[in-house]
N, C-alpha and C positions, 0 to 999 in steps of 0.2 A: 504494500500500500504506500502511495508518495504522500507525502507532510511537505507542507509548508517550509519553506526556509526559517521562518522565523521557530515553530515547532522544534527542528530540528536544532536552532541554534541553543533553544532552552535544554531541548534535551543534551548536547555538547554539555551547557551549563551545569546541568545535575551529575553526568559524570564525571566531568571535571572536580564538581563539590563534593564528594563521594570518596573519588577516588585517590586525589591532591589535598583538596580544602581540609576534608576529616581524616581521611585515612595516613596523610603523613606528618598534618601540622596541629593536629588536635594534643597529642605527644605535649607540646608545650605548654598547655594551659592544666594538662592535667599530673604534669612533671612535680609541681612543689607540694602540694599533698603527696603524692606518691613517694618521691623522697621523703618527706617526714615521716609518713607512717612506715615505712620498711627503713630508713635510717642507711638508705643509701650515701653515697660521697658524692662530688660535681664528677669524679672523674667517672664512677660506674656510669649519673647519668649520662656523661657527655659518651662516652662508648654505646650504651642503647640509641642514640642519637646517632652515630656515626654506623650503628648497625643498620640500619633503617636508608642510610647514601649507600652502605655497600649494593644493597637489595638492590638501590634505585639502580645505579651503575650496569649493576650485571641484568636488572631487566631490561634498559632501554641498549646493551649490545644485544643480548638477546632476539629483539625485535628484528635485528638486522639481516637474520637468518629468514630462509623461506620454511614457513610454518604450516603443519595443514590445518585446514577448518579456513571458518569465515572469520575475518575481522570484529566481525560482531559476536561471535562466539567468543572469543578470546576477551572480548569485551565484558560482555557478563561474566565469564569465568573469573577474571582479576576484581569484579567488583561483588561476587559471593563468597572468592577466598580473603579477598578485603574484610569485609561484613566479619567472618567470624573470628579472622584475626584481632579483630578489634572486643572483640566478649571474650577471646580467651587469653585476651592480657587483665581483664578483670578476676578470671579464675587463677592466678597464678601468681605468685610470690618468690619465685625463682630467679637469679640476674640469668644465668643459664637459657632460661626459657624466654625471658623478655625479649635478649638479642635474639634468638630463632624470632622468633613474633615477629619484631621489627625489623628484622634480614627480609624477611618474605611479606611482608608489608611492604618493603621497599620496593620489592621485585615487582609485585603486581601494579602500585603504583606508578609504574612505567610503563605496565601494558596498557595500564588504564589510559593515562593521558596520553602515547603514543595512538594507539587504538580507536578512540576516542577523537581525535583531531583527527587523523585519517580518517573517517566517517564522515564526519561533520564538514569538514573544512572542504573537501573534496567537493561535495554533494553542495555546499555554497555558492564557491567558486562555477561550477555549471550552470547553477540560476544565478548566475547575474548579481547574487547578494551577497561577495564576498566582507562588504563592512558590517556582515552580523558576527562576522568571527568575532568581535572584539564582545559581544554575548555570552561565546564558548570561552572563551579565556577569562570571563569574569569569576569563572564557576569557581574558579584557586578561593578570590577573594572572599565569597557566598558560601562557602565552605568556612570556612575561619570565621567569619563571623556566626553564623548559624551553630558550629558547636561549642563554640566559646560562651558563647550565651546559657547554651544548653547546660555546658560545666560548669555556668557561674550559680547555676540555681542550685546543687547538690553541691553536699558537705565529705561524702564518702567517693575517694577516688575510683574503686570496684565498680562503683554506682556509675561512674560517671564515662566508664570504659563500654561499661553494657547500654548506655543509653544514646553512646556516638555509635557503637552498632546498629543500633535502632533505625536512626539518624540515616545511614550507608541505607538500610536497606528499604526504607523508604523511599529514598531520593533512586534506589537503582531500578523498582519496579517503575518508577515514573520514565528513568530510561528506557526501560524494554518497550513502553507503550510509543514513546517519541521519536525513537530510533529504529527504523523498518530493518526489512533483513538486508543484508550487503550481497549487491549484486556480483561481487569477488568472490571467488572460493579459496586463495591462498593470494598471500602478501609477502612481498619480498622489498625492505626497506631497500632505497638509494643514496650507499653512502658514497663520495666523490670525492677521495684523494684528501685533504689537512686543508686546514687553515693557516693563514698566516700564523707561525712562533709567537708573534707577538699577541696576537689574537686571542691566540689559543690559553697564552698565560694569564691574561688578565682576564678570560672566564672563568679559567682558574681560581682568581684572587679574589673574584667575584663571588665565588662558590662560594670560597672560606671566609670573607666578609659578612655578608650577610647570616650566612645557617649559623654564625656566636652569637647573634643579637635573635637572633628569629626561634634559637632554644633555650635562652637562660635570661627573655626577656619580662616573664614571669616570675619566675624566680627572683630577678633580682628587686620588681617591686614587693615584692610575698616577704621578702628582709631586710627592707626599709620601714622602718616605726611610719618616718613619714609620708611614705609612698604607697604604704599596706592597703587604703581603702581603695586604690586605681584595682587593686588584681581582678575584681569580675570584670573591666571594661577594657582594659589594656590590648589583650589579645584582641577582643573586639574591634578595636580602632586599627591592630595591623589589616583586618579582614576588610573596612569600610577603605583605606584608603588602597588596598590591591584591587579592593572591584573592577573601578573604571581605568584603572593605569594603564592597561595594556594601551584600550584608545587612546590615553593622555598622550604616552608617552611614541606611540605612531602619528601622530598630530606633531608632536616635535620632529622625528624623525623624517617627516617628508619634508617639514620646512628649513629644518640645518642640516641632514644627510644622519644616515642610521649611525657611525660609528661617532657620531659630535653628540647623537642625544645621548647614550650610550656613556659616554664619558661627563655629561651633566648629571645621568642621574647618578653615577659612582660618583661625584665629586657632591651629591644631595644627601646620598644614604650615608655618606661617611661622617658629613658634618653631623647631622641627624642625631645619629650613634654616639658619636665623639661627646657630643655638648651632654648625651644624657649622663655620663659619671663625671664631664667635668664640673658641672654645675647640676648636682641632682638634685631635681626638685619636680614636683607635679608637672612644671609645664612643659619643663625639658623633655620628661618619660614620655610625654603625651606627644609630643612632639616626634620626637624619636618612633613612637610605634607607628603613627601616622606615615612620614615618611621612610620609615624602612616596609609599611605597606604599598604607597604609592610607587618604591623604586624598585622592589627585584622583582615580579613580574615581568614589569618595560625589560628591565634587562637583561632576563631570561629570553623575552621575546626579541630583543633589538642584537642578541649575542646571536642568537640562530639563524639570525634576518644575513647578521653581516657574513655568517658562514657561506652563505649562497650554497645550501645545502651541501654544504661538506661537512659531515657532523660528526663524524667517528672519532677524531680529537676533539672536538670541541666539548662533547659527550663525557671524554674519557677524563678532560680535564678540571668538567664544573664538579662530577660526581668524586673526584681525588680534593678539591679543596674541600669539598661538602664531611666528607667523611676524616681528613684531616682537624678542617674547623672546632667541632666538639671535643677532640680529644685536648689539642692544643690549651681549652678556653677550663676546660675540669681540672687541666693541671695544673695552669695558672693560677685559679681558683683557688685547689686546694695548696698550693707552693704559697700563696699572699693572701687567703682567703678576701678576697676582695673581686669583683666581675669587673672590675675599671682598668687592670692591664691588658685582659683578655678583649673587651671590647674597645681600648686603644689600638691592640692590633688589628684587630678586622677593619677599623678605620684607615690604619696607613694601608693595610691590603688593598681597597678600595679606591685609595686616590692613586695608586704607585696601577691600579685596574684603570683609571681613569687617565694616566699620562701614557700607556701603551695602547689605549685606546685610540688615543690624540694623532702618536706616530703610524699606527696602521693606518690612519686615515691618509697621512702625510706622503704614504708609501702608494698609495692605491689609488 
């Protein structure tokens, strides 16, 4: 049965929010009760975090293989191994078992959103309505916010694992009905040779910038006396300002070229981050979640944009800062117990992302 573009674009949206929104970033809101009550360290958690990049890593090489079945099979499959991944991190009290959880959280996570745009964006593009993508790529931000909120209402972290389950599988059956069957019967990605070295590194840097602020952004208001009442809204606000970024930051892109927007929004997300432990205070934090919402979306999208679909490095290298990032930031953590050296570095990460951004463009 054929849907509407716009049908279709929602439904992009709820896998996306599903798949991205709750299934990889929900992890952060639901992090500092979890750590308290099981009396984990920054470093255990930042390793369940960095288990969760390895997943994504090895799912989206994965993808690049020819697979059988339909795209849309693979689709559901990653959004019901999603679903119960996410209930049986509520049954479990294991570090052992968490990384498995979040290993294969990761994985599917990347069939999801690869899978998922492949569907959508495709099926766009033929009608004529490719500026609904920026619909499907809201779903990241519609995701974060919807189970942030969700977590902000329960007190019990188990609680709060079994009802972002919930959460997945309502948003996936709404998929099945939005998204018809795929006219493909197997998928073989196109990956095309590297990217510029310099490119390549500052997606890199990109990675590992943002994923220290994007998992220990809760946390570190949850151990501020004076910051403590932000934590049910904090994550929220990363979720309001990812919505629309994608289109913000494509609206820039066509008007000063994708590797100059690219390098404004790493020189945005850095300052962002930076000011929230130089100067912590409500409006800094607020501040900081906002724009580290509004920036790694675009940059996610404006780093793939500049690939000109050469993705295999560019892939291999946001998923190595991603899974670097967290461990770097627990050690620090627990080395100065304090998040403000940890998230200084993500910051220089991000401008030093933002001046190899500058020369790629100079080169090209």
């Amino acid at each position: 049965m054929n849907k509407s573009p716009l049908t279709l674009a929602i439904g992009g949206l709820l896998a996306m929010a599903a798949g991205i929104g709750v299934g990889r970033f929900v992890y952060t809101p639901i992090l500092p009760p979890m750590v308290e009550a099981l009396h984990l360290s920054k470093s255990e958690a930042g390793l369940i975090a960095s288990a969760n990049f390895v997943g994504y890593l090895a799912g989206a090489l994965v993808t690049t293989l020819p697979l059988p079945g339909s795209r849309r099979s693979w689709l559901f499959g990653a959004l019901a191994v999603n679903a119960i991944g996410l209930a049986a991190m509520g049954l479990s009290s294991s570090l052992a078992l968490f990384l498995l959880l979040r290993l294969i959280a990761g994985f599917v996570s990347a069939f999801a959103l690869i899978f998922a745009s492949a569907l959508v964006l495709e099926r766009l593009a033929l009608a004529g309505r490719s500026g609904l993508s920026a619909v499907h790529f809201a779903g990241v931000g519609s995701g974060i916010v919807a189970s942030a909120a969700l977590v902000a209402t329960l007190h019990d972290w188990r609680a709060m694992w079994f009802a972002s389950a919930a959460l997945a599988v309502v948003a996936g059956l709404a998929v099945a009905v939005m998204i018809p069957a795929d006219q493909q019967a197997s998928r073989r990605a196109k990956v095309l040779g590297n990217a510029p070295w310099p490119l390549i590194t500052a997606y890199g840097l990109f990675g590992f910038g943002y994923i220290i602020t994007a998992t220990f952004i809760v946390a570190q208001v949850r151990g501020s006396r004076e910051l403590a009442s932000l934590e049910p809204y904090i994550w929220v606000l990363v979720g309001l300002g990812a919505a629309p970024s994608v289109a913000m930051w494509g609206s820039i892109a066509r008007r000063w070229g994708i590797l100059q927007g690219f390098a404004l929004a790493a020189v945005v997300e850095a300052l962002g981050i930076a000011a929230s432990v130089l100067w912590e205070s409500p409006a800094t934090v607020i501040a900081a979640a906002v724009l580290l919402g509004a920036t790694f979306m675009g940059l996610t999208a404006l780093g793939l944009m500049a690939a000109a679909g050469r993705i295999a490095m560019m892939t291999a290298a946001f998923g190595v800062g991603q899974i670097i990032g967290p461990l770097v930031a627990g050690y620090l953590f627990d080395l100065t117990g304090s998040l403000a050296l940890p998230t200084l570095a993500a910051a220089a990460a991000l401008l030093v992302a933002c001046v190899l951004a500058l020369f790629s463009a100079r080169r090209s």
